[in-house]
N, C-alpha and C positions, 0 to 999 in steps of 0.2 A: 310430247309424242305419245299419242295415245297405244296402248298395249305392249309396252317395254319393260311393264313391269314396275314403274316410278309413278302409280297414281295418286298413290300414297305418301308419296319421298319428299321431306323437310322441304327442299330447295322448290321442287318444280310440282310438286303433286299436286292437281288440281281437287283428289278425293280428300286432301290434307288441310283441315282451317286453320292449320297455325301455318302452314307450307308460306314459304316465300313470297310463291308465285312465279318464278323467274322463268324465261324463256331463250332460247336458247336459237339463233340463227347462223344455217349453216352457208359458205363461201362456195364460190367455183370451184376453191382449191382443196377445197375439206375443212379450212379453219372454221370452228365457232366459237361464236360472240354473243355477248347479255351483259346488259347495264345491270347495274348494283346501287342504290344505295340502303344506306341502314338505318338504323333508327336507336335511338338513348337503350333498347332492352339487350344490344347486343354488343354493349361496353364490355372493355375486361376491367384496362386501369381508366379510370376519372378522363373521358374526353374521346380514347382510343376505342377502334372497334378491336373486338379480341382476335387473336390469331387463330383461332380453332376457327371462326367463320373465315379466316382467308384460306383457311387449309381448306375447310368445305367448299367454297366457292371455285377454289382449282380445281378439286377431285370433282366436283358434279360438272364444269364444264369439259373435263375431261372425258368422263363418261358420256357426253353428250356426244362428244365427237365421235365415238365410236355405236352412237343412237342410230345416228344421222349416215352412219357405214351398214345398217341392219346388224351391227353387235350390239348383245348384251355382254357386257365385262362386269368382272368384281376387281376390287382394289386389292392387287398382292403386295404393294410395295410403293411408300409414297414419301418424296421427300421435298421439304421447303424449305426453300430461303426468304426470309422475312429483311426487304431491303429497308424497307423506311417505315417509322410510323402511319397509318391511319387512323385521319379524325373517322369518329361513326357515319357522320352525314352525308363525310366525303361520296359522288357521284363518281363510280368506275365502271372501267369494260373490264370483263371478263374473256379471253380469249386463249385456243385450244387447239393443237394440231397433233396430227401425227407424227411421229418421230421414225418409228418402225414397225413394218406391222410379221412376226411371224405365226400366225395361228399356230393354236390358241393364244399364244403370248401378245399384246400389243404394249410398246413403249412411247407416253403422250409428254407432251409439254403444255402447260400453262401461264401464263401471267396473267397479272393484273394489273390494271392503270389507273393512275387519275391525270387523264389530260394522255400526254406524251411519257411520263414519269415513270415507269415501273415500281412500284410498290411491293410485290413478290412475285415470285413464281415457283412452279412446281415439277418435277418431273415425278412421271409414276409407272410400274409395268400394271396392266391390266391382264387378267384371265379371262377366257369365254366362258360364257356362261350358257349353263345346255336351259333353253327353255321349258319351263315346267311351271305348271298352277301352283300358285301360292299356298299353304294348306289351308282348310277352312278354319281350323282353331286362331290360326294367326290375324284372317279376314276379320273375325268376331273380335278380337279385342282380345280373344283368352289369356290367360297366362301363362311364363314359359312353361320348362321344364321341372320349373321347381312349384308348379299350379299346389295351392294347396299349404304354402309353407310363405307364412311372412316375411316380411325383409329384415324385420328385428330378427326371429328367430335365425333364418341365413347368418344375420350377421356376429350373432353369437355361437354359429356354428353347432345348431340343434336339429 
């Protein structure tokens, strides 16, 4: 969804070449859906996809759902349950609903499937987000706040 701010974003940013790709279809009801699958770069242990991607994959179809409502939200609050293993290659839906919405607060659910199965799911509160241009230092690539100071040096605390 073009101008939401996620052109750029791992999952769905089309301005992104490592981005996903993933797209995000919304229901009558407000649910949204996106197929998944992964590939051998986003193993954790030997075979499995990592949980940090099923954790991503709830929170960005979450955040979808509230795309698809003209919200932008940020993530206040997000928790998973990790029901069963996933192989990487495994094929799943990703799917996302409302739970409650009180502006600025909204509360979403997620799971994930392979087939019928639930795999995990997530619940999250989201914040609204006031629309604003991105900064330009951030557009360019620049570096954070700490521009100017290596990561070795940060990380000896210099």
């Amino acid at each position: 969804m073009a101008g939401n701010g996620h052109d750029e974003c791992l999952i769905c940013g089309f301005r992104n070449p490592w981005s996903l790709g993933m797209r995000f279809d919304a229901g009558d009801d407000g649910t949204v859906t996106a197929r998944f699958r992964g590939n051998a770069r986003l193993q954790g242990y030997y075979g499995l996809l990592h949980g940090g991607v099923l954790a991503t994959l709830l929170d960005s179809a979450m955040v979808h759902c509230l795309f698809h409502r003209g919200v932008e939200g940020v993530t206040g609050d997000l928790h998973v349950r990790f029901v069963r293993p996933v192989a990487y290659d495994t094929e799943l839906e990703v799917r996302a609903h409302i739970l409650t919405a009180t502006p600025p607060l909204y509360y979403l659910k997620a799971e994930v499937f392979d087939g019928h199965r639930i795999m995990a799911w997530g619940e999250a509160t989201f914040m609204k987000r006031a629309r604003r241009e991105t900064p330009t230092r951030m557009r360019s690539g620049a570096q954070s706040s700490t521009s100017g100071t290596s990561r070795e040096t940060r990380r000896r605390g210099r």
